[in-house]
C-alpha positions as CSV (number, residue, x, y, z in Angstrom):
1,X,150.1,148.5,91.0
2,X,151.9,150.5,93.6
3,X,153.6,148.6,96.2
4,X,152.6,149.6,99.6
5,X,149.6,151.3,98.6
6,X,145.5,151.4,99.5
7,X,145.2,150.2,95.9
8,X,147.5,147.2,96.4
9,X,145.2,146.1,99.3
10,X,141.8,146.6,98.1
11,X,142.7,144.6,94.9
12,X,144.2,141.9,96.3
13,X,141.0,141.8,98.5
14,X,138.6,141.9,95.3
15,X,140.6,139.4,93.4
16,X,142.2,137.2,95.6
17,X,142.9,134.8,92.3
18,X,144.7,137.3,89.9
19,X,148.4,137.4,89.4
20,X,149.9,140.7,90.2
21,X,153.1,142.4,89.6
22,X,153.6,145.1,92.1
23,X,156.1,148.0,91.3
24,X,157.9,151.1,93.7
25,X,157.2,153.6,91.7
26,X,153.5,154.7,89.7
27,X,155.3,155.9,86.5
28,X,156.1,152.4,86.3
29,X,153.1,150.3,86.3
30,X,151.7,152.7,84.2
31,X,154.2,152.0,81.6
32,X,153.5,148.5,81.8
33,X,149.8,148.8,80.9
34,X,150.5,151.1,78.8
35,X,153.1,149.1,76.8
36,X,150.8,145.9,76.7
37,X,152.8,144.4,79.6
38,X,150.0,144.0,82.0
39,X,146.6,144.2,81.9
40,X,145.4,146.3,84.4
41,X,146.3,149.2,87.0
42,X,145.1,150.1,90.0
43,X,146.0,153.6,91.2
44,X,144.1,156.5,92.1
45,X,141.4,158.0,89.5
46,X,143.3,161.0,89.1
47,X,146.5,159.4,88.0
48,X,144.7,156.7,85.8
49,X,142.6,159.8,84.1
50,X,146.6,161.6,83.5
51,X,148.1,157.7,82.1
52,X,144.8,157.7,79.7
53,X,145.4,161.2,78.6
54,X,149.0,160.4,77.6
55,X,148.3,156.7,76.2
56,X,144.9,156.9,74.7
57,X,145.3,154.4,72.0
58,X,146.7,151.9,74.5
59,X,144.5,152.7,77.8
60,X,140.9,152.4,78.8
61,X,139.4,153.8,82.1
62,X,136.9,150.9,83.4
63,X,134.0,152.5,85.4
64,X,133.6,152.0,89.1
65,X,136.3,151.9,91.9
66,X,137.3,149.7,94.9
67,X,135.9,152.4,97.0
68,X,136.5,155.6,98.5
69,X,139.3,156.8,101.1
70,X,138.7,158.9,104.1
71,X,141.9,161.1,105.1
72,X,142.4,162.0,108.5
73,X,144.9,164.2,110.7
74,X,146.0,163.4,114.3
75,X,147.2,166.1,117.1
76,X,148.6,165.8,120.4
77,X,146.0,166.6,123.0
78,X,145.7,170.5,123.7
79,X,147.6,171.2,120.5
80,X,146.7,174.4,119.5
81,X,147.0,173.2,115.8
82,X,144.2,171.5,115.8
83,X,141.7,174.7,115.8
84,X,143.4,176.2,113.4
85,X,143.7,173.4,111.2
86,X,139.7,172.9,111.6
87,X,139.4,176.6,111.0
88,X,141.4,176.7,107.4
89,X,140.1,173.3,106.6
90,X,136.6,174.8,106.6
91,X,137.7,177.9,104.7
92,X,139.6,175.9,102.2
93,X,136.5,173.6,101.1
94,X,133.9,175.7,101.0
95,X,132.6,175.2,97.5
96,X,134.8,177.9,95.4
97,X,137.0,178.1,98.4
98,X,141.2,177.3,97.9
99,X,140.6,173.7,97.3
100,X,138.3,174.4,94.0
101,X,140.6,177.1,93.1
102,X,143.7,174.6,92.8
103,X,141.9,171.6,91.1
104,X,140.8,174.5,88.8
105,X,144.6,175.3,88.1
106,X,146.2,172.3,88.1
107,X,143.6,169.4,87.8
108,X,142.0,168.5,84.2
109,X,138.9,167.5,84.4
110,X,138.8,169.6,88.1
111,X,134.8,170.0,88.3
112,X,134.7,166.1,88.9
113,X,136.9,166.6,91.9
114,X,135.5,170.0,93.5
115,X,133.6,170.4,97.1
116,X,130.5,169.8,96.7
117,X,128.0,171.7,98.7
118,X,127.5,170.1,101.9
């Protein structure tokens, strides 16, 4: 896994007992699954579903996560930044909005990832 990331922590969490080997970079645990140097890797689904893609014969996807992630943005009080950041966000991820529109581009399997109607 990732050093330093959300992954890193909720594994640790779920399996207090397993022995880990924590890396700086992604590319890198990848590689060591991928190789047969580890057995697992705990990264975000996108980034497994890309490692899988490039090493099928040597990667599996298991099903289920360690949960979801909330994102959130903080402004200083009055900002003005902080309307116009609401007002895009809403724009961007209407379903079909910007956000679809990049996964579409630049995401393979995007439809798994697009705003859903709320």
């Amino acid at each position: 896994m990732q050093r330093g990331t959300t992954g890193e922590k909720k594994a640790r969490a779920r399996y207090p007992k397993a022995k880990f080997l924590v890396f700086d970079k992604q590319t890198e645990a990848g590689d060591t699954v991928a190789t047969g140097r580890a057995d697992a890797f705990v990264y975000d689904k996108m980034s497994i579903e890309q490692l899988n893609k490039e090493h099928p014969d040597t990667t599996r996807i298991l099903p289920g996560d360690l949960g979801k992630e909330t994102y959130c943005m903080a402004f200083k009080k009055g900002s003005p930044l902080r309307d116009r950041t609401d007002e895009f966000l809403a724009e961007a991820t209407k379903p079909g909005g910007k956000v679809d529109e990049l996964l579409k581009k630049w995401v393979p399997a995007w439809e798994q990832y697009r705003v859903q109607d709320r």
